[in-house]
N, C-alpha and C positions, 0 to 999 in steps of 0.2 A: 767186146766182140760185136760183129755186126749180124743183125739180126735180119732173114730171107724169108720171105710167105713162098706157099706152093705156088705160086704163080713167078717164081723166080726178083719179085719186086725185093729191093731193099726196103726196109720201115724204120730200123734206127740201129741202136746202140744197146748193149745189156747196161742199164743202170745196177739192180739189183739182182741176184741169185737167192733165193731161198728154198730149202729141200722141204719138204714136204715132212708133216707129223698127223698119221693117222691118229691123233687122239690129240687133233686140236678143237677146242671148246667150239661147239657151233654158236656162232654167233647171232644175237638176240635183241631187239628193240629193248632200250635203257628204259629202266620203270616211269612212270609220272611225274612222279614226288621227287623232291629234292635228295642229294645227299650220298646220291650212290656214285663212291668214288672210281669203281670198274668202270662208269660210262663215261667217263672223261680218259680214260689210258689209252695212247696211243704209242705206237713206234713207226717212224720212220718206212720201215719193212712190213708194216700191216700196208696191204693193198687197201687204195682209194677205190672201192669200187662199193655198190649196193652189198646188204648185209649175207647175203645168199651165196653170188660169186666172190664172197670173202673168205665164205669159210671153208668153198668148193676148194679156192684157191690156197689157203693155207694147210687144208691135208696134202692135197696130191702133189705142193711145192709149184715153185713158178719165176721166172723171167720178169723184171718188169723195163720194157724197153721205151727209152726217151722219147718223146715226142709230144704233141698238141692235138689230142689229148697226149698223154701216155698209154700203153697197151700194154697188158697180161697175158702173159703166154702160163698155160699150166700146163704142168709136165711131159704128160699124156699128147700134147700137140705140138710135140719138138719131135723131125723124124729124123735127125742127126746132128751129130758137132763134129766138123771136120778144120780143121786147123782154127783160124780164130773167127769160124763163119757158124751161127744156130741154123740151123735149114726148119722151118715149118711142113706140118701135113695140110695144114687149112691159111683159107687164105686171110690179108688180114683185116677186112672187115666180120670176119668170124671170130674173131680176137676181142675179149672183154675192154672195154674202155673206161680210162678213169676218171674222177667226176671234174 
């Protein structure tokens, strides 16, 4: 699906879809010390972003659309899906970017 900022700009492609889980773990700086095997898990589908707008991004669910960088769209900033077009409310320097 091709992805539109409020300013009517094309920005990419949906790579990923994921819904959103109010009772996802907020995410935490991995201890000091060796051996904690949670701070090496990752998937695919966890957003590349700072640890903040990760876990904004994982409750409220989010878009993540191809590009250089890539860009997060969360939920909340999609203001329709009409045929196989995302429309944006904000534009897309207002959009999380990935690292």
């Amino acid at each position: 699906m091709r992805v539109v900022d409020a300013t009517g700009a094309e920005i990419g492609r949906v790579a990923v879809s994921r819904p959103g889980d109010p009772n996802a773990v907020t995410v935490q700086a991995p201890p000091d010390g060796p051996g904690d095997a949670l701070s090496e898990v990752s998937t695919p589908a966890t957003p590349d972003v700072p640890p903040d707008a990760a876990a904004r991004l994982l409750r409220a669910g989010y878009l993540r659309v191809d590009g250089t960088p890539d860009r997060y769209v969360a939920a909340d900033q999609i203001a329709e899906v009409t045929g196989d077009v995302v429309l944006l409310k904000v534009r897309t320097d207002q959009l999380t970017s990935g690292r």
